[in-house]
CHARMM internal coordinates of N, CA and C (Angstrom, degrees):
IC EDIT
DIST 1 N 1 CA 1.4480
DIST 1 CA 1 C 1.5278
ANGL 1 N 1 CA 1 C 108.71
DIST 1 C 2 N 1.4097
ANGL 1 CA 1 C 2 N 130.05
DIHE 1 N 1 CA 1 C 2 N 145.39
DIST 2 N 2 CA 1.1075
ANGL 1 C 2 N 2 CA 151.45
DIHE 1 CA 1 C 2 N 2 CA -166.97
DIST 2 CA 2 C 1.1347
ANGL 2 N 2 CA 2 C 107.65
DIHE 1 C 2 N 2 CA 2 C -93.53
DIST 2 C 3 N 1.7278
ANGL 2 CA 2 C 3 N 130.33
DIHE 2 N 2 CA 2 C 3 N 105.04
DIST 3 N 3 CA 1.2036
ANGL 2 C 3 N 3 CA 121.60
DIHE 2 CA 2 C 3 N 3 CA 177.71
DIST 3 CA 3 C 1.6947
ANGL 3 N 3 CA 3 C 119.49
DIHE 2 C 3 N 3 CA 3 C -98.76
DIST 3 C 4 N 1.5319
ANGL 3 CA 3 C 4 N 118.56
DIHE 3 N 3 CA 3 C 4 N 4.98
DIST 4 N 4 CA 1.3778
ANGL 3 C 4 N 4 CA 121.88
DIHE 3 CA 3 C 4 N 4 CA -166.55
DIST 4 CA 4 C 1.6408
ANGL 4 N 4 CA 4 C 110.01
DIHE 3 C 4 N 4 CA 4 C -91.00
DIST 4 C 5 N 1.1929
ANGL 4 CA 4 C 5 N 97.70
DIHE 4 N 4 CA 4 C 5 N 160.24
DIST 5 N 5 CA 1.6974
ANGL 4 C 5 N 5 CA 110.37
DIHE 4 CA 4 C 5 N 5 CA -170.99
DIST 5 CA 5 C 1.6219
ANGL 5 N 5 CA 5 C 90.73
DIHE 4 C 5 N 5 CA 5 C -56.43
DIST 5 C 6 N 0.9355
ANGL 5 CA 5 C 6 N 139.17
DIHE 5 N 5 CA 5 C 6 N -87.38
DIST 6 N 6 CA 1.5056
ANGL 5 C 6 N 6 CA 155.89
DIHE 5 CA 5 C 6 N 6 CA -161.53
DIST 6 CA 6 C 1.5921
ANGL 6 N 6 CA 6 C 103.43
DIHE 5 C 6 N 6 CA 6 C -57.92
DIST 6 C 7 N 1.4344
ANGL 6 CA 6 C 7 N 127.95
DIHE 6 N 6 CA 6 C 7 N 123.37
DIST 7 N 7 CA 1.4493
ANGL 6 C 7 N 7 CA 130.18
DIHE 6 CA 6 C 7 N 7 CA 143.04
DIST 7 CA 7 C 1.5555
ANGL 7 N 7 CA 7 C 104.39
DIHE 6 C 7 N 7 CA 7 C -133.12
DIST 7 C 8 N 1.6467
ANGL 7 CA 7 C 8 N 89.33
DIHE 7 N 7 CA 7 C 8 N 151.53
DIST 8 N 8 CA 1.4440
ANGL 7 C 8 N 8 CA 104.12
DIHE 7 CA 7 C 8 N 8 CA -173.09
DIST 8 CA 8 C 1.6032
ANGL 8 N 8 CA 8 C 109.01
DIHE 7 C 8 N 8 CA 8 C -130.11
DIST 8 C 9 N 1.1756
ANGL 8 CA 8 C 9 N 104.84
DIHE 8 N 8 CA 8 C 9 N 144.47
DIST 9 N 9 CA 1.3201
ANGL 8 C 9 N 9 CA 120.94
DIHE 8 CA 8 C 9 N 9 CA 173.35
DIST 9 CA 9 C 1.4443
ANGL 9 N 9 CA 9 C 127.73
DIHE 8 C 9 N 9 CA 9 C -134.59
DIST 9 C 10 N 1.6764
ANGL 9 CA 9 C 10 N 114.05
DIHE 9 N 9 CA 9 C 10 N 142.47
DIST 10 N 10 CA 1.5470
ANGL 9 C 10 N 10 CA 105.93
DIHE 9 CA 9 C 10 N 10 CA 178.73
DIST 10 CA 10 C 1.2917
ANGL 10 N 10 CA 10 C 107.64
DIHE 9 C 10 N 10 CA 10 C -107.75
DIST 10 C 11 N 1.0201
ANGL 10 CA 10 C 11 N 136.55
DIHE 10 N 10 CA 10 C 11 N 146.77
DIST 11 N 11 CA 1.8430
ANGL 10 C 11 N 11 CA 134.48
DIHE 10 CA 10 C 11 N 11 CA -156.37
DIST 11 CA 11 C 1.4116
ANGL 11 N 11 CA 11 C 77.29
DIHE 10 C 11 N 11 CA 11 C -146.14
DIST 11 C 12 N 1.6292
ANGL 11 CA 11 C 12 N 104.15
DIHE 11 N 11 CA 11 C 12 N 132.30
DIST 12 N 12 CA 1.7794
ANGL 11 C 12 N 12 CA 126.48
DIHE 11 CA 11 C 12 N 12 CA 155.73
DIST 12 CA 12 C 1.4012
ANGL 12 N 12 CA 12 C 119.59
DIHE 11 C 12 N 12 CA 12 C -146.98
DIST 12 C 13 N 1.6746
ANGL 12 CA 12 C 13 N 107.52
DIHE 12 N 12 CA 12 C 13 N 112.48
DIST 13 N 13 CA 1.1996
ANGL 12 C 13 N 13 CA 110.28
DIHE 12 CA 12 C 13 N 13 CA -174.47
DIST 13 CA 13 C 1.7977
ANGL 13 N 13 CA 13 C 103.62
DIHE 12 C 13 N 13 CA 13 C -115.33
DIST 13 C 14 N 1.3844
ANGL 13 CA 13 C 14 N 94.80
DIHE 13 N 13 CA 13 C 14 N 159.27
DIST 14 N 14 CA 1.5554
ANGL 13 C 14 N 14 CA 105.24
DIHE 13 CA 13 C 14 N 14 CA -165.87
DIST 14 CA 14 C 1.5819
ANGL 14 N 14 CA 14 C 92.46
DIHE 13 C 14 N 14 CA 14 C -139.18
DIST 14 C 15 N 1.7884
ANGL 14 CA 14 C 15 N 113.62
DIHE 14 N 14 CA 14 C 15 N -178.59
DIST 15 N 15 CA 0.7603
ANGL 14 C 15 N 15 CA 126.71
DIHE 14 CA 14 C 15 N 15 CA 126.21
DIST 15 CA 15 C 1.7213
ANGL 15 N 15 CA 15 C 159.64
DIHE 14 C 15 N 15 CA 15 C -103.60
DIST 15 C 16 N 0.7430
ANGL 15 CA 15 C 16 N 157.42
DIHE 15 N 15 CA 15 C 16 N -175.93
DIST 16 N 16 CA 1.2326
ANGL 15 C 16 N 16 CA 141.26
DIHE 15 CA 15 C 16 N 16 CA -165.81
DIST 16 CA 16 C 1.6814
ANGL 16 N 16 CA 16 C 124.76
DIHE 15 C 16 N 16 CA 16 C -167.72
DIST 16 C 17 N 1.3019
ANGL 16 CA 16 C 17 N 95.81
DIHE 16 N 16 CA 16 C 17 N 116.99
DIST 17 N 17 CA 2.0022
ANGL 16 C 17 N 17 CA 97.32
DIHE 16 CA 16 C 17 N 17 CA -159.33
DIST 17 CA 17 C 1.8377
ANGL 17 N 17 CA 17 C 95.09
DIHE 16 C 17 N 17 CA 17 C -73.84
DIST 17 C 18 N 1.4601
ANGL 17 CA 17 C 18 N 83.36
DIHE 17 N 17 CA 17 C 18 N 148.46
DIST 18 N 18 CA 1.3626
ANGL 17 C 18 N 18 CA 100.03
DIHE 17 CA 17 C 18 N 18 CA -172.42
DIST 18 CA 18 C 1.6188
ANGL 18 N 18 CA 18 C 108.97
DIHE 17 C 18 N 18 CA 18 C -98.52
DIST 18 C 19 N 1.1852
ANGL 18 CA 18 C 19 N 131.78
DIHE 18 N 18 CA 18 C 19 N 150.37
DIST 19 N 19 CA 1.3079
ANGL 18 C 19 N 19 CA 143.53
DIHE 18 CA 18 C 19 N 19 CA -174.56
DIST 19 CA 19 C 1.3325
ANGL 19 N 19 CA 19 C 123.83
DIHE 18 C 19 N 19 CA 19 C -64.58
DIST 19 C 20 N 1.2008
ANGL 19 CA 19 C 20 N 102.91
DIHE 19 N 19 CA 19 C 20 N -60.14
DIST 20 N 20 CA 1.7169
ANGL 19 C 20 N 20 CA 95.22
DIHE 19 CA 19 C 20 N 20 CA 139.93
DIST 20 CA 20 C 1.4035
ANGL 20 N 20 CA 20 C 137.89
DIHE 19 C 20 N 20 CA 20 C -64.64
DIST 20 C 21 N 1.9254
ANGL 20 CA 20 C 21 N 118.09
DIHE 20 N 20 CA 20 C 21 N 162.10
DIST 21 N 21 CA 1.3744
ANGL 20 C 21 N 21 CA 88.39
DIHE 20 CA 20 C 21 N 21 CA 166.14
DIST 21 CA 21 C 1.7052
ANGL 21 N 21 CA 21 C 152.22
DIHE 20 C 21 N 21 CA 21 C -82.88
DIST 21 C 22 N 0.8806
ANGL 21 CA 21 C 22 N 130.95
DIHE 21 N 21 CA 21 C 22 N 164.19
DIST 22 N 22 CA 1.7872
ANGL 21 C 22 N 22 CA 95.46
DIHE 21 CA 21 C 22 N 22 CA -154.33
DIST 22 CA 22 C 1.7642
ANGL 22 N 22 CA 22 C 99.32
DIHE 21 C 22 N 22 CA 22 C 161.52
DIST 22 C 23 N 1.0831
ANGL 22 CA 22 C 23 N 98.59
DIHE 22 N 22 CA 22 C 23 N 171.89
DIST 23 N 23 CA 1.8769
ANGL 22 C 23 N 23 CA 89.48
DIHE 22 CA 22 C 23 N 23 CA -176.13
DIST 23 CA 23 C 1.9086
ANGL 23 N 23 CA 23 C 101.83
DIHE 22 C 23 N 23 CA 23 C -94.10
DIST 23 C 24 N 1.2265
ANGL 23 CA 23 C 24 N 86.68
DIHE 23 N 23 CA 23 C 24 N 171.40
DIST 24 N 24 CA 1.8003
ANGL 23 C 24 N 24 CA 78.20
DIHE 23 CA 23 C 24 N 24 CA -178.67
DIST 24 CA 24 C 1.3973
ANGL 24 N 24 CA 24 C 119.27
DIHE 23 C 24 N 24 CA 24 C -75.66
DIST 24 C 25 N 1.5853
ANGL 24 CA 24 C 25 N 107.16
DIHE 24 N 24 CA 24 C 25 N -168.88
DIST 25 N 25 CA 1.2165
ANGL 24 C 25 N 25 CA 103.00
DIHE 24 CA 24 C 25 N 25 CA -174.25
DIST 25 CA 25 C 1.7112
ANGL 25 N 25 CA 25 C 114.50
DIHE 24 C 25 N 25 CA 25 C -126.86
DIST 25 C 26 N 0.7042
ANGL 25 CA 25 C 26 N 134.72
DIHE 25 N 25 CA 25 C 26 N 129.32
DIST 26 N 26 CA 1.5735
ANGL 25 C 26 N 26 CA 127.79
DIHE 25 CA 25 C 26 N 26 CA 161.85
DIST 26 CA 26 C 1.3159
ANGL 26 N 26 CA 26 C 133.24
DIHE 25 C 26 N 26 CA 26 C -34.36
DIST 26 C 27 N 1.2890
ANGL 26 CA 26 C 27 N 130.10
DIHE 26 N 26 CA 26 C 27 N 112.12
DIST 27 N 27 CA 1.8196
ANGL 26 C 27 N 27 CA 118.76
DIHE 26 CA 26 C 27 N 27 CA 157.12
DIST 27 CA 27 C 1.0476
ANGL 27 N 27 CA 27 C 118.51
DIHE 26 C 27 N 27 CA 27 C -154.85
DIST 27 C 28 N 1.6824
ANGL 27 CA 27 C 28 N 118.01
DIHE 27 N 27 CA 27 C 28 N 169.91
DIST 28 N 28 CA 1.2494
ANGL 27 C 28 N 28 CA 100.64
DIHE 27 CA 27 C 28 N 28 CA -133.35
DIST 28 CA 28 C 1.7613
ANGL 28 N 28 CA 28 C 90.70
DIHE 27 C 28 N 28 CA 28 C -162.54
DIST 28 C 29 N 1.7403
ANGL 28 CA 28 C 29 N 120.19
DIHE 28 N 28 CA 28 C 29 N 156.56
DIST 29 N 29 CA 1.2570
ANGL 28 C 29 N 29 CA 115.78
DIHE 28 CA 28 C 29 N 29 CA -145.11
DIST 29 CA 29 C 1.4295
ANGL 29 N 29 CA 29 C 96.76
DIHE 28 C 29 N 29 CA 29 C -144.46
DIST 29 C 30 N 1.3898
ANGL 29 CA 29 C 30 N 116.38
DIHE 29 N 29 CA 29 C 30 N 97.81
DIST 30 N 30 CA 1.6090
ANGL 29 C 30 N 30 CA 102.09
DIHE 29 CA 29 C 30 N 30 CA 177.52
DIST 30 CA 30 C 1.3417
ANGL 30 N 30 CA 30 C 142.14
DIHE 29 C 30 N 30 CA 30 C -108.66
DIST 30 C 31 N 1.0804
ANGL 30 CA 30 C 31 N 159.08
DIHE 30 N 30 CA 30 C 31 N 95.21
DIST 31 N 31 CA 1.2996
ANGL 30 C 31 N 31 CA 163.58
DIHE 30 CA 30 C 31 N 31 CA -72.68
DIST 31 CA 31 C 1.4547
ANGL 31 N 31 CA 31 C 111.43
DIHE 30 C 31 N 31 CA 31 C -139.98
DIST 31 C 32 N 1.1247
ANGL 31 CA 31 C 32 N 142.41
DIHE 31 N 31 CA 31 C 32 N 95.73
DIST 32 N 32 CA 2.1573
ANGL 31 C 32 N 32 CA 133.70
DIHE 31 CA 31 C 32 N 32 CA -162.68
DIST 32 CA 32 C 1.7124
ANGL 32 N 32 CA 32 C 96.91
DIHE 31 C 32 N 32 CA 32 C -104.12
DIST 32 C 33 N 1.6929
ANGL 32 CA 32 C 33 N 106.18
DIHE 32 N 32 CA 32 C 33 N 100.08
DIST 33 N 33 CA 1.1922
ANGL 32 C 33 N 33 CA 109.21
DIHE 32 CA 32 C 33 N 33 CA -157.05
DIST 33 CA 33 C 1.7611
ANGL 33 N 33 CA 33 C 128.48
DIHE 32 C 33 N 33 CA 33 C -71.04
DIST 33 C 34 N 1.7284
ANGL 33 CA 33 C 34 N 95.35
DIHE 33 N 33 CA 33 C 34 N -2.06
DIST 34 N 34 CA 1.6639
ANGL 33 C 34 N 34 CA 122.64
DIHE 33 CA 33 C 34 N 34 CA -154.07
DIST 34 CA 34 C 1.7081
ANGL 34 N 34 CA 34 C 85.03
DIHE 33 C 34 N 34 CA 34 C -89.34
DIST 34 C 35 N 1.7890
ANGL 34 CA 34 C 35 N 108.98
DIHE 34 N 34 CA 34 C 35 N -42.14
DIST 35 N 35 CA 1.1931
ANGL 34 C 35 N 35 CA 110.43
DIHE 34 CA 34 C 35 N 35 CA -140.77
DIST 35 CA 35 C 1.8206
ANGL 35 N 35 CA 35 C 95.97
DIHE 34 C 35 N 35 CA 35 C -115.49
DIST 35 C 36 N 1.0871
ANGL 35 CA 35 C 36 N 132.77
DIHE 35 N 35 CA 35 C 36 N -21.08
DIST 36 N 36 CA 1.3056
ANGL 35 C 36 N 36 CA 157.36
DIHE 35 CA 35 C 36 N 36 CA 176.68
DIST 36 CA 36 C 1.3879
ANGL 36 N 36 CA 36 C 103.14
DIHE 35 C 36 N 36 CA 36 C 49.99
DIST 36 C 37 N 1.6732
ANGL 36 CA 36 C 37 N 97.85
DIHE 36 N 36 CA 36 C 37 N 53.06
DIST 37 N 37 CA 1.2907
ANGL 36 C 37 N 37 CA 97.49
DIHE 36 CA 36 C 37 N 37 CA 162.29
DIST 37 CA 37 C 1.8216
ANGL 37 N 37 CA 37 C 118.50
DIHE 36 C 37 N 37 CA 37 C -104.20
DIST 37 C 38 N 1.3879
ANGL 37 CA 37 C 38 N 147.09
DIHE 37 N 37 CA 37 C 38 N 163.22
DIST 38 N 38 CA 1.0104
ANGL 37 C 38 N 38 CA 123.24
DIHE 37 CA 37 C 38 N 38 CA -152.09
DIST 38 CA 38 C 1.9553
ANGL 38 N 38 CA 38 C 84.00
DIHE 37 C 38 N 38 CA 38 C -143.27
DIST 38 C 39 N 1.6193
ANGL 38 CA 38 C 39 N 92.67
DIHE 38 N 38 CA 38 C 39 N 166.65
DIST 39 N 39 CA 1.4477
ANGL 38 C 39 N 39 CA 82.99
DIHE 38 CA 38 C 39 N 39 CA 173.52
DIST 39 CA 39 C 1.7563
ANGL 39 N 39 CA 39 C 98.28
DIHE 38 C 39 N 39 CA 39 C -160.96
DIST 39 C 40 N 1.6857
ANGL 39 CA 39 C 40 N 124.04
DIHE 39 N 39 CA 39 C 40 N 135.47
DIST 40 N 40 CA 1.1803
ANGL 39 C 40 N 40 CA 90.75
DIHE 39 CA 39 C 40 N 40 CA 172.97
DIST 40 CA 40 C 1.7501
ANGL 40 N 40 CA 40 C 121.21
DIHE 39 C 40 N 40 CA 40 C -120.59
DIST 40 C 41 N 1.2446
ANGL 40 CA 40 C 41 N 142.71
DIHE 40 N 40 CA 40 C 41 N 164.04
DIST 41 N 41 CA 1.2950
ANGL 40 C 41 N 41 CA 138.06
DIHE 40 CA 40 C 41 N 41 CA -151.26
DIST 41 CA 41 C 1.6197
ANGL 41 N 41 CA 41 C 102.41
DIHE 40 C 41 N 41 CA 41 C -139.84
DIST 41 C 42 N 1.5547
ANGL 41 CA 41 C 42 N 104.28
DIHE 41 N 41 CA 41 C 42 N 158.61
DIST 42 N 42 CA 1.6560
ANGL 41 C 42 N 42 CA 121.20
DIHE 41 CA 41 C 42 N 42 CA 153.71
DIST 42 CA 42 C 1.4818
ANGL 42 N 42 CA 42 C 115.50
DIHE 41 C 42 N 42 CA 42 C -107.46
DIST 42 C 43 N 1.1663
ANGL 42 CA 42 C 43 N 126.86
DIHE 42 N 42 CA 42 C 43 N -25.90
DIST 43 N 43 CA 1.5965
ANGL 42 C 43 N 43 CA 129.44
DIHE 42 CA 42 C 43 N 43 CA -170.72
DIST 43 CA 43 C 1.6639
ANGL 43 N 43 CA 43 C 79.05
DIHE 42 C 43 N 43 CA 43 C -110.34
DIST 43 C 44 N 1.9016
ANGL 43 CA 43 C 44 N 89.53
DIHE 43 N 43 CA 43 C 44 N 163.45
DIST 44 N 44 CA 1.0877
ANGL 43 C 44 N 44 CA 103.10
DIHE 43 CA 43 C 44 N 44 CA -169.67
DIST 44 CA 44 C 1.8587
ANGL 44 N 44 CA 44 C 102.70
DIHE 43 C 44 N 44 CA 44 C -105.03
DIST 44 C 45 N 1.2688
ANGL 44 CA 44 C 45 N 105.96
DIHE 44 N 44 CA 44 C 45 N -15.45
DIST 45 N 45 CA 1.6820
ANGL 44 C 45 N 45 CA 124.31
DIHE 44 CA 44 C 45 N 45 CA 146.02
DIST 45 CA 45 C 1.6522
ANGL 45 N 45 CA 45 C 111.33
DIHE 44 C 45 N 45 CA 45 C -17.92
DIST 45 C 46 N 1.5732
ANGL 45 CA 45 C 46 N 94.25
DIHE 45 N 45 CA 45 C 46 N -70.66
DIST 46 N 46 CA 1.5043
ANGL 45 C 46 N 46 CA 99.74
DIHE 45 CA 45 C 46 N 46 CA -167.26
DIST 46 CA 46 C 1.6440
ANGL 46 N 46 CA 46 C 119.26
DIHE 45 C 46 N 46 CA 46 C -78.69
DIST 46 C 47 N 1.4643
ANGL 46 CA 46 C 47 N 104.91
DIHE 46 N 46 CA 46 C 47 N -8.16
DIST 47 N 47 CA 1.5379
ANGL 46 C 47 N 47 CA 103.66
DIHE 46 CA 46 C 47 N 47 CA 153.30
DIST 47 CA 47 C 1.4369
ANGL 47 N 47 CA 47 C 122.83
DIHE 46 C 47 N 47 CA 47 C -69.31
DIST 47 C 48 N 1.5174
ANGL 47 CA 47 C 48 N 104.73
DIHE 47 N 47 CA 47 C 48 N -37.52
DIST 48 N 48 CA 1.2741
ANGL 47 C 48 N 48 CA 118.33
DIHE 47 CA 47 C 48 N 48 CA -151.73
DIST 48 CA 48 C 1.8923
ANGL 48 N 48 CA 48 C 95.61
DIHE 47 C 48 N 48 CA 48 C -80.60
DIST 48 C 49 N 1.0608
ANGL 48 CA 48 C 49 N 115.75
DIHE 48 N 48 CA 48 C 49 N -20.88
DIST 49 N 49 CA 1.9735
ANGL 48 C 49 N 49 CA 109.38
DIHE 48 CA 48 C 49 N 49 CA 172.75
DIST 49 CA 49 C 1.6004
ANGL 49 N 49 CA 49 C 100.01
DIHE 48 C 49 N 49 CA 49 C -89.65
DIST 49 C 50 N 1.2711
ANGL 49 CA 49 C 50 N 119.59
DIHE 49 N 49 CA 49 C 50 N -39.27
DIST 50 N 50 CA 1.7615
ANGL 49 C 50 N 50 CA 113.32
DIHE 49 CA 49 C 50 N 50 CA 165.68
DIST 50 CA 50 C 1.3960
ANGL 50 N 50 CA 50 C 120.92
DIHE 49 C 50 N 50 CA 50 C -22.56
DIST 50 C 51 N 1.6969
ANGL 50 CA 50 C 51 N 90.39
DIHE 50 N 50 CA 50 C 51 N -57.35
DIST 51 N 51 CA 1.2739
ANGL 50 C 51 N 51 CA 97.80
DIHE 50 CA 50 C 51 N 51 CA -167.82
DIST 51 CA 51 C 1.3131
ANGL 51 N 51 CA 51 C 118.85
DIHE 50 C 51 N 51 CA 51 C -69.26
DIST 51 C 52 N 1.3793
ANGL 51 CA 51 C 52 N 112.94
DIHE 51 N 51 CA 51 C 52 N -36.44
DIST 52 N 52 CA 1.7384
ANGL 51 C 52 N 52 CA 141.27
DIHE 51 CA 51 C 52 N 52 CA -155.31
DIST 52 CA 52 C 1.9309
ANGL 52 N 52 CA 52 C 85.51
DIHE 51 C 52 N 52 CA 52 C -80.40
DIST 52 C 53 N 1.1130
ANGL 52 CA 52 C 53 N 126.57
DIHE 52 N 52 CA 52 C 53 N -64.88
DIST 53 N 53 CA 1.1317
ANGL 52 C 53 N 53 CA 122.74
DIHE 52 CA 52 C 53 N 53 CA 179.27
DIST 53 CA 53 C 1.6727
ANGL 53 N 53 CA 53 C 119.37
DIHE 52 C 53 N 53 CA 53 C -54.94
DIST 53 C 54 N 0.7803
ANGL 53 CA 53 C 54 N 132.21
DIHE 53 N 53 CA 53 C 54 N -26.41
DIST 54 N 54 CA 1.9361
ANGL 53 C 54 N 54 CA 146.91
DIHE 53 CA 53 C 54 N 54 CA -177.86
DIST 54 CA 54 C 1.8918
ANGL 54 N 54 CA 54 C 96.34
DIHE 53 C 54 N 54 CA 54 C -83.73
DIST 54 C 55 N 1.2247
ANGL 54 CA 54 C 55 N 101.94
DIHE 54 N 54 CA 54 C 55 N -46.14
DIST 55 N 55 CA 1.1353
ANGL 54 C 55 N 55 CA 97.49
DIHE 54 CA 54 C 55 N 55 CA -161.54
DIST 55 CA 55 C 1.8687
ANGL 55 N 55 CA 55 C 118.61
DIHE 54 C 55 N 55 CA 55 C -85.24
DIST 55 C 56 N 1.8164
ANGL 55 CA 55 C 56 N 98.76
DIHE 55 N 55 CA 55 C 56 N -30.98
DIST 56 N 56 CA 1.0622
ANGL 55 C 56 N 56 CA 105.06
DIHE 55 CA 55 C 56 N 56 CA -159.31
DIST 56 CA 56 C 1.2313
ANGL 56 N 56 CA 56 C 148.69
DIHE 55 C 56 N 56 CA 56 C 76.83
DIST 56 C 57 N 1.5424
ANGL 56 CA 56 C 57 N 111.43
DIHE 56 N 56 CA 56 C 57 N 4.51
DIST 57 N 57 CA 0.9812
ANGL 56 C 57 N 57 CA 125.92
DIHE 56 CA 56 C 57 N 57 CA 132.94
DIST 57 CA 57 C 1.4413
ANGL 57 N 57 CA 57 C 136.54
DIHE 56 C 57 N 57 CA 57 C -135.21
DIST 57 C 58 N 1.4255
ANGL 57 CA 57 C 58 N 125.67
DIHE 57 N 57 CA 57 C 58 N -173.53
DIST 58 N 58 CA 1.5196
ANGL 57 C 58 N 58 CA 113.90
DIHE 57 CA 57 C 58 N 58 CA 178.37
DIST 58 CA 58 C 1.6441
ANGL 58 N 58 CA 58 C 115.89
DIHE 57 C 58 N 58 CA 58 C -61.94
DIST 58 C 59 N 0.7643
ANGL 58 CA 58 C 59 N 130.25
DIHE 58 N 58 CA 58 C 59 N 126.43
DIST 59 N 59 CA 1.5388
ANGL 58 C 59 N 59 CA 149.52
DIHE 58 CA 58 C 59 N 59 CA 141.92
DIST 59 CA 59 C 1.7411
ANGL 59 N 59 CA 59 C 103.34
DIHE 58 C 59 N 59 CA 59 C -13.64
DIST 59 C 60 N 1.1156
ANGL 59 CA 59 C 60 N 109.38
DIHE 59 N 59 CA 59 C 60 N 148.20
DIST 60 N 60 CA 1.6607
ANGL 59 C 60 N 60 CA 110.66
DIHE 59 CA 59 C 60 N 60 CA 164.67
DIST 60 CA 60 C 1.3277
ANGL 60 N 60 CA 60 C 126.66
DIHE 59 C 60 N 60 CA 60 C -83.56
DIST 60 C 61 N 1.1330
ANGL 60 CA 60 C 61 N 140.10
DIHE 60 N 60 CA 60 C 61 N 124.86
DIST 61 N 61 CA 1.3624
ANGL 60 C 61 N 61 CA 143.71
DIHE 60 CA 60 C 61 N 61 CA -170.87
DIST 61 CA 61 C 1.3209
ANGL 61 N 61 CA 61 C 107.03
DIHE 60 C 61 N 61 CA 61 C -94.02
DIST 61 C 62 N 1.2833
ANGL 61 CA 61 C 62 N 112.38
DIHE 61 N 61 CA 61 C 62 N 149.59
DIST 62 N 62 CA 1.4710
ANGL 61 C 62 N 62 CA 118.04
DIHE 61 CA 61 C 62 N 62 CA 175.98
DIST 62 CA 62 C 1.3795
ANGL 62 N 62 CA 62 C 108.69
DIHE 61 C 62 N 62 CA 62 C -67.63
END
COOR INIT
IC SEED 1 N 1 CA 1 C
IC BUILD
């Protein structure tokens, strides 16, 4: 767990055609810049504990 004032993150989201036909899909690649650990996701859920875990605390909710 991250105890410093400052954490940083690089977030890159794209899209991505799906194999069937159908509209695309979202995903997305996030980067914990202190710790350079990386992780990548489809829900925005699984960014959202990335973050919460790196950071040590909860994330902001809409």
């Amino acid at each position: 767990m991250v105890t410093q004032s400052n954490v940083s993150f690089v977030i890159r989201l794209w899209l991505e055609p799906r194999a069937a036909p159908g509209p695309p899909e979202w995903r997305g690649h996030v980067f914990h810049v202190q710790t350079r650990e990386e992780a990548y996701f489809r829900q925005l859920a699984d960014l959202l504990k990335f973050v919460e875990q790196k950071a040590g605390v909860s994330p902001p909710h809409p």
